[in-house]
N, CA, C and O atoms as a DFTB+ gen file, in Angstrom:
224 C
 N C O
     1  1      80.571      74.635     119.468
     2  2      80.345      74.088     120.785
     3  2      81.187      72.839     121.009
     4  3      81.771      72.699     122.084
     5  1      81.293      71.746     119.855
     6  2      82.416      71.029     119.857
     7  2      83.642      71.076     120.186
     8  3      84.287      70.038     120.334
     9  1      84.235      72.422     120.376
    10  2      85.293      72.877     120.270
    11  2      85.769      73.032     121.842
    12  3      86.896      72.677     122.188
    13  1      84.640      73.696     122.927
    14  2      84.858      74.117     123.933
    15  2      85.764      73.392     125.251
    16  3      86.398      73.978     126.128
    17  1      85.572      71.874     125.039
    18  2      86.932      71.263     125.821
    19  2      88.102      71.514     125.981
    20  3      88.897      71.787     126.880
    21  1      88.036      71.303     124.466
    22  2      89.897      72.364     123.532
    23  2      90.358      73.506     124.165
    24  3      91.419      73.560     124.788
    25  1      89.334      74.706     123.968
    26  2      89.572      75.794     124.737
    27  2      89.698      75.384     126.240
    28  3      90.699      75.810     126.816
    29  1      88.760      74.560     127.007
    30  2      89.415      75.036     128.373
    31  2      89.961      74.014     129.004
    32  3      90.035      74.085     130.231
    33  1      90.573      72.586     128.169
    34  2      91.587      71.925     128.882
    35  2      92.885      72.150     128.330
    36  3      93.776      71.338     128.583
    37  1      93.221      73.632     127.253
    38  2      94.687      73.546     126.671
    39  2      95.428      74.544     127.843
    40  3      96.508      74.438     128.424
    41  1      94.446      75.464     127.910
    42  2      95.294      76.663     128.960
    43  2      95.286      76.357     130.643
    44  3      96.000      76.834     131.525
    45  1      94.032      75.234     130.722
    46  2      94.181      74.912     132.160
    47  2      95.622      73.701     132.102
    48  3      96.340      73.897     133.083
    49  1      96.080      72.712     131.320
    50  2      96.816      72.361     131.330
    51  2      98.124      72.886     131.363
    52  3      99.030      72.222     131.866
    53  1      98.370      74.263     130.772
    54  2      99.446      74.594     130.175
    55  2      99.423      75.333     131.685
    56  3     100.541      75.129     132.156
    57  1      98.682      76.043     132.563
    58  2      98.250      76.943     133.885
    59  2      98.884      75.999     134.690
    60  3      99.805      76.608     135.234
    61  1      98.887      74.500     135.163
    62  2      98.707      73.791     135.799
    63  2     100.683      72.775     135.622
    64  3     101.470      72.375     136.481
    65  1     100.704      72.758     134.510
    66  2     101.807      72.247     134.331
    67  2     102.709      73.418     134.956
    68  3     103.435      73.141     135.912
    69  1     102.679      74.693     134.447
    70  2     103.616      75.936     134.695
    71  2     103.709      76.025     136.537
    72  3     104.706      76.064     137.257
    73  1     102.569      76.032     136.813
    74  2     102.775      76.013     138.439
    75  2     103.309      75.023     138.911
    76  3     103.970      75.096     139.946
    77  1     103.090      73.646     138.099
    78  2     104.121      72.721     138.908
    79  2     105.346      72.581     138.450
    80  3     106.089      72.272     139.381
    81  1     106.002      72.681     137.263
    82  2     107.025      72.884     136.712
    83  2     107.823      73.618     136.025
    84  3     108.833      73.315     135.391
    85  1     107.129      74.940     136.246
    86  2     107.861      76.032     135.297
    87  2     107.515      75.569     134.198
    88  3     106.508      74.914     133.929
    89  1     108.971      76.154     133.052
    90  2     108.274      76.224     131.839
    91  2     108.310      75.213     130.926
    92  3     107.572      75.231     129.941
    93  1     109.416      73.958     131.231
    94  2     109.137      72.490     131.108
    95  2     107.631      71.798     130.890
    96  3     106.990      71.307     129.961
    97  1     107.401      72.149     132.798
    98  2     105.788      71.573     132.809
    99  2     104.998      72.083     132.433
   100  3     103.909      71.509     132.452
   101  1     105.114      73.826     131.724
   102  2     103.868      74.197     131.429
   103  2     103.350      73.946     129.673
   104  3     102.257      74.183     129.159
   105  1     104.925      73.245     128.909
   106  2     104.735      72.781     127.480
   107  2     104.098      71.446     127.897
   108  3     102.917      71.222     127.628
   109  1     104.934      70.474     128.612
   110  2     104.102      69.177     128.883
   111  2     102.517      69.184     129.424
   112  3     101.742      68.234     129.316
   113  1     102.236      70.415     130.000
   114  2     100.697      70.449     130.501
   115  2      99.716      70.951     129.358
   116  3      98.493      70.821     129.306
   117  1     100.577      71.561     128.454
   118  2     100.017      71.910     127.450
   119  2      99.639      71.421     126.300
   120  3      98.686      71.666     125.559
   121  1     100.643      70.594     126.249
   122  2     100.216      69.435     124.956
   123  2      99.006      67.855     126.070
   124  3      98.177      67.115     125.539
   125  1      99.257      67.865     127.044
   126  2      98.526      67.085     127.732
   127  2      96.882      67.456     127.667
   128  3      96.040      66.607     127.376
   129  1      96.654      68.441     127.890
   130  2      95.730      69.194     127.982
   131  2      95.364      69.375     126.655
   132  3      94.172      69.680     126.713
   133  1      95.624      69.364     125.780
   134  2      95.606      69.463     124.193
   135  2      95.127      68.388     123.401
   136  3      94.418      68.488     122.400
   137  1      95.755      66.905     124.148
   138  2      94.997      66.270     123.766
   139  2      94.216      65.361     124.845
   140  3      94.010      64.168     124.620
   141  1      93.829      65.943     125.932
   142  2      92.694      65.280     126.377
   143  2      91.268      66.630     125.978
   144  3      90.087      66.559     126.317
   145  1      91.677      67.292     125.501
   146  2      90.707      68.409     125.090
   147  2      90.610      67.717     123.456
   148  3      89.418      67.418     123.379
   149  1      91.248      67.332     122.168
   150  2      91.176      66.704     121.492
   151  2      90.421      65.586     121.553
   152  3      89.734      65.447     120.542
   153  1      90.259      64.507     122.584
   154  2      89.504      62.929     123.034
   155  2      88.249      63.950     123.553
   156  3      87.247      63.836     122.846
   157  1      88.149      64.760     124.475
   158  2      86.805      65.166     124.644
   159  2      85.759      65.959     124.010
   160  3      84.651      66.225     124.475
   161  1      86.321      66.348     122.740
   162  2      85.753      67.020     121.577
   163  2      85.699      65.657     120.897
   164  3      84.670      65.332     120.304
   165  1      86.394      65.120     120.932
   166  2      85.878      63.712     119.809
   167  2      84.179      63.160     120.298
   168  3      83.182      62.972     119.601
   169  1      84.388      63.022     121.716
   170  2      83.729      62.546     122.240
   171  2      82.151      62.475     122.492
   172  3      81.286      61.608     122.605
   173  1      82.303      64.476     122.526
   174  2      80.952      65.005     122.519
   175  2      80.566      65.058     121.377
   176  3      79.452      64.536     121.349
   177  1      80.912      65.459     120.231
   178  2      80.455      65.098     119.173
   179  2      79.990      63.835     118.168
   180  3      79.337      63.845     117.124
   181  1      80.494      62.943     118.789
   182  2      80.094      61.600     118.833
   183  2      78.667      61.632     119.880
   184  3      77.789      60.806     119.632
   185  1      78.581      62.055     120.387
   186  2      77.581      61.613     121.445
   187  2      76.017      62.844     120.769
   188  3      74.827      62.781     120.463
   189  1      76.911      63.610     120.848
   190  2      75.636      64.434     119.789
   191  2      75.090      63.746     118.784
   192  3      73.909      63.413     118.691
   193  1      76.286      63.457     117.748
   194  2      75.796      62.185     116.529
   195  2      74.922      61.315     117.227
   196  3      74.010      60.882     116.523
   197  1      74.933      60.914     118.460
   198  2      74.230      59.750     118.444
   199  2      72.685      59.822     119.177
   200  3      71.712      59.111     119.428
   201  1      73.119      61.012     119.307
   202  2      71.543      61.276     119.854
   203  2      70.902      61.746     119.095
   204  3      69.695      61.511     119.142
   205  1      71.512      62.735     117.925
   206  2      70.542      62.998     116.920
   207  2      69.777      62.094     116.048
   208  3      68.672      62.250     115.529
   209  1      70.926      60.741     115.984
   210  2      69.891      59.481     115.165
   211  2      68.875      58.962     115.750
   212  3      67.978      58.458     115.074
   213  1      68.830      58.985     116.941
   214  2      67.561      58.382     117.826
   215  2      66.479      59.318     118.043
   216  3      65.408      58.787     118.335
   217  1      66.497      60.791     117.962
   218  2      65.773      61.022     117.367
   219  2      65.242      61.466     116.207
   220  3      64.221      62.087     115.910
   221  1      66.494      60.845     115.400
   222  2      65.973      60.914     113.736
   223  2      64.509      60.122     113.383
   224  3      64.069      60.122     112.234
């Protein structure tokens, strides 16, 4: 479940870059998307961690 950002901000980036830039923008949307899907998997899982201690 951690994972699921990854999955859907790499191909919406890479979708999104390609429509605006061909195939230039669709590597730059892709690694963009790659790692804001990377920071938001960090993120939620951090936030899980932290809710599980409170109700540890």
């Amino acid at each position: 479940m951690g994972c699921l950002p990854l999955l859907l901000l790499f191909p919406l980036g890479f979708g999104l870059g390609y429509l605006i830039g061909g195939s230039r923008g669709g590597l730059w949307g892709a690694g963009i998307g790659l790692l804001l899907g990377v920071l938001a998997m960090g993120l939620f899982i951090r936030a899980v961690r932290r809710q599980h201690r409170a109700d540890g």
